[in-house]
C-alpha positions as CSV (number, residue, x, y, z in Angstrom):
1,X,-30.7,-45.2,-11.7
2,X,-33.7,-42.9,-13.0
3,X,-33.0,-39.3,-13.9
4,X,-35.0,-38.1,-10.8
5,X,-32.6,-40.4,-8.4
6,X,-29.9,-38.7,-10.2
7,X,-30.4,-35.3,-9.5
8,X,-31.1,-36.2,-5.6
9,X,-27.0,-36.1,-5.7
10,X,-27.3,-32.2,-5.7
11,X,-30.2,-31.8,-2.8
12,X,-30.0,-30.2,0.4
13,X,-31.8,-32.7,2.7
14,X,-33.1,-33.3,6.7
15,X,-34.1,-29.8,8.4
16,X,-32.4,-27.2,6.0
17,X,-34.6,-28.3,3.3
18,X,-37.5,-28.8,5.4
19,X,-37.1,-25.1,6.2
20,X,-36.8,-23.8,2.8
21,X,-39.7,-25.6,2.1
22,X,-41.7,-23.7,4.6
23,X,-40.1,-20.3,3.2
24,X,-41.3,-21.6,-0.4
25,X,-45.1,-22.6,1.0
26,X,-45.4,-19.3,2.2
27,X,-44.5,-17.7,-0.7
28,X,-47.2,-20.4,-2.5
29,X,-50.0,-19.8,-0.3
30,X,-49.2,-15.5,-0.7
31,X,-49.6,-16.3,-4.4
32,X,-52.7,-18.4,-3.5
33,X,-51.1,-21.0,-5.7
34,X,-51.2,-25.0,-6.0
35,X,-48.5,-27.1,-6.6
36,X,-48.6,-30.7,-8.1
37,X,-48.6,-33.8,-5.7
38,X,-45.1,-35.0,-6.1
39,X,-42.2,-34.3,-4.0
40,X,-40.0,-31.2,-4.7
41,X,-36.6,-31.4,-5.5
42,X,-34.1,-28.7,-3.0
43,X,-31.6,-28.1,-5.2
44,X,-28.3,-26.4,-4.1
45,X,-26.3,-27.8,-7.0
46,X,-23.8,-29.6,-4.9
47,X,-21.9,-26.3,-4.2
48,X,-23.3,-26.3,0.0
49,X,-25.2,-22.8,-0.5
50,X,-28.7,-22.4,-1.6
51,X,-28.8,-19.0,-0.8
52,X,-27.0,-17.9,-3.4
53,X,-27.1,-20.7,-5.8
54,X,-29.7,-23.0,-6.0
55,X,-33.9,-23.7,-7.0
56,X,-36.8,-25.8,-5.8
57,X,-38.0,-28.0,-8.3
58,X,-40.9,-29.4,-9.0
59,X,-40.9,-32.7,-11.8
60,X,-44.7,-33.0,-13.1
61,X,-43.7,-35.1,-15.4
62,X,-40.4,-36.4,-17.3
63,X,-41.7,-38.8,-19.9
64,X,-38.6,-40.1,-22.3
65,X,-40.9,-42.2,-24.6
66,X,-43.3,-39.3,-24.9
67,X,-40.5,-36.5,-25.4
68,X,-41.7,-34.2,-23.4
69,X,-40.9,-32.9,-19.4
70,X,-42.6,-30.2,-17.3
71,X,-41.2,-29.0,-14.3
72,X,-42.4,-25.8,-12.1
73,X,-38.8,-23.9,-10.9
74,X,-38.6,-21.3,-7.8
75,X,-35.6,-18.7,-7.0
76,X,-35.7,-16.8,-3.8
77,X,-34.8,-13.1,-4.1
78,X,-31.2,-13.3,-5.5
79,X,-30.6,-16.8,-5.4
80,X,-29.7,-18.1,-9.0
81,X,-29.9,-21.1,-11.2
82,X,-26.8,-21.0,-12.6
83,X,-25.6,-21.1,-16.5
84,X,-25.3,-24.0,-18.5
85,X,-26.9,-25.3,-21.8
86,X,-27.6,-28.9,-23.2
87,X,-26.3,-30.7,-26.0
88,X,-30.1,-32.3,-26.8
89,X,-32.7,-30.6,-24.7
90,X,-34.5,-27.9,-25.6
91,X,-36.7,-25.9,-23.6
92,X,-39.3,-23.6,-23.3
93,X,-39.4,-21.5,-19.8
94,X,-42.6,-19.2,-18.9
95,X,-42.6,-16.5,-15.8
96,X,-45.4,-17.9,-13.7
97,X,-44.8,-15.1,-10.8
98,X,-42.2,-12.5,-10.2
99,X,-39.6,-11.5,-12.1
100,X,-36.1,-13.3,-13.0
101,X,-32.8,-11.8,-14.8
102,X,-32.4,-14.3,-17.3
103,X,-28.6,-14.7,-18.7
104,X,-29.1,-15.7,-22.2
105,X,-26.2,-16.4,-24.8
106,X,-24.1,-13.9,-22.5
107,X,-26.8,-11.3,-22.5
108,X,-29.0,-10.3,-19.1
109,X,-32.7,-9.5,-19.5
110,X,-35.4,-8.9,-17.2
111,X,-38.6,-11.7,-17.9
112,X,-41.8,-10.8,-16.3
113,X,-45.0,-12.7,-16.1
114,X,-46.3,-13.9,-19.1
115,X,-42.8,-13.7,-20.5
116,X,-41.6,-17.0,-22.6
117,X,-38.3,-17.8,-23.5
118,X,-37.4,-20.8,-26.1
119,X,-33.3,-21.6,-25.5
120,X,-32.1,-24.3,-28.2
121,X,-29.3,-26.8,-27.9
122,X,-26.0,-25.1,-26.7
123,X,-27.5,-22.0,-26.2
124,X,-26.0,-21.0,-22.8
125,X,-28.7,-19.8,-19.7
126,X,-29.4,-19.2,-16.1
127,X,-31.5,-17.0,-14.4
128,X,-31.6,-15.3,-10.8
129,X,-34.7,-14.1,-8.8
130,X,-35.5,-10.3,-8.9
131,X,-37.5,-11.1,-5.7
132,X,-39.4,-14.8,-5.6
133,X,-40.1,-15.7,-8.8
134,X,-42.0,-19.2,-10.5
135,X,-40.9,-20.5,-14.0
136,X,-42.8,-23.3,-15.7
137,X,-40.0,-25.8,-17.7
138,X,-41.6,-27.2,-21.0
139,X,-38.9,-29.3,-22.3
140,X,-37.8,-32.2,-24.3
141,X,-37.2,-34.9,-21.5
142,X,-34.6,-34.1,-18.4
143,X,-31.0,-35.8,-18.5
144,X,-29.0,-34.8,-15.8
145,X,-26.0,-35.9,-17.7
146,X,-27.2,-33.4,-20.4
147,X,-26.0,-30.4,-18.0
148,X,-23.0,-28.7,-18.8
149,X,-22.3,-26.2,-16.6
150,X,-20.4,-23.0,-16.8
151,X,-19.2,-23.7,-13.6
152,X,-17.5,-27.2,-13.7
153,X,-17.1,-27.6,-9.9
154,X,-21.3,-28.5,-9.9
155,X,-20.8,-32.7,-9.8
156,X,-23.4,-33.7,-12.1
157,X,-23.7,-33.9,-16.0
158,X,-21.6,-33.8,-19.0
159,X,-18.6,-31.3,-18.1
160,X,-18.0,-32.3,-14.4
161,X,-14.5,-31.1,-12.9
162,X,-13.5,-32.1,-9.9
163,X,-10.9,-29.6,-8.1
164,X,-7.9,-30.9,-7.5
């Protein structure tokens, strides 16, 4: 199983997603934006509400014998991406459009456009949408299993709890 099959384990599929998807294209076309040709990833985290936690993603590219990943990420207004670090990624995020709170080795700052952020191996982050908000990922390549979450309840990567 590819790394893109395993992180359709924490989608929201049928009409739900295909109406967030319309929310998001709005928001696109307002920004008179493009978005790559490849299918985008509705993300709830497997925790049943995007509203609050969750992202669209979008996977340009994910290229383990290269070394590198690119992936465009969208919040909603409040909707967060929520913390967790990697034991061997590292990654680069840039404010496309809007703005986000970014949570960063416990400490909240506001990132604007332009704004770049490098996070290193175990260096915890999240981020949350101060309105919608576009971050492009440059990264070494995705792992799911490479996820540890703060929250353990999310059921993908390396620190999965079930509850009992």
């Amino acid at each position: 199983m590819d790394e893109l099959d395993n992180a359709l384990q924490i989608t929201v599929t049928g009409e739900a997603a295909k109406e967030i998807l319309n929310r998001f294209n709005s928001r696109i076309a307002k920004w008179d934006m493009a978005m790559p040709d490849v299918e985008p990833l509705v993300l709830d985290f497997g925790l049943g509400n995007f509203a609050k936690t969750g992202l669209v993603e979008y996977w340009i590219s994910n290229e383990f014998e290269a070394g590198y990943c690119g992936k465009y990420l969208f919040v909603f207004d409040g909707q967060s991406c929520p913390v967790h670090w990697h034991k061997d990624k590292v990654e680069t995020f840039f404010i496309v459009k809007g703005e986000v709170e970014m949570t960063f080795l416990g400490e909240k700052r506001t990132m604007k456009p332009g704004d770049a952020l490098k996070v290193d191996v175990n260096q915890p982050h999240g981020f949350t949408g101060k309105g919608p908000a576009l971050l492009l990922e440059i990264s070494k390549p995705c792992r799911i299993d490479d996820n540890y979450f703060q929250n353990r309840r999310i059921p993908i990567g390396g620190n999965y709890q079930p509850e009992d």
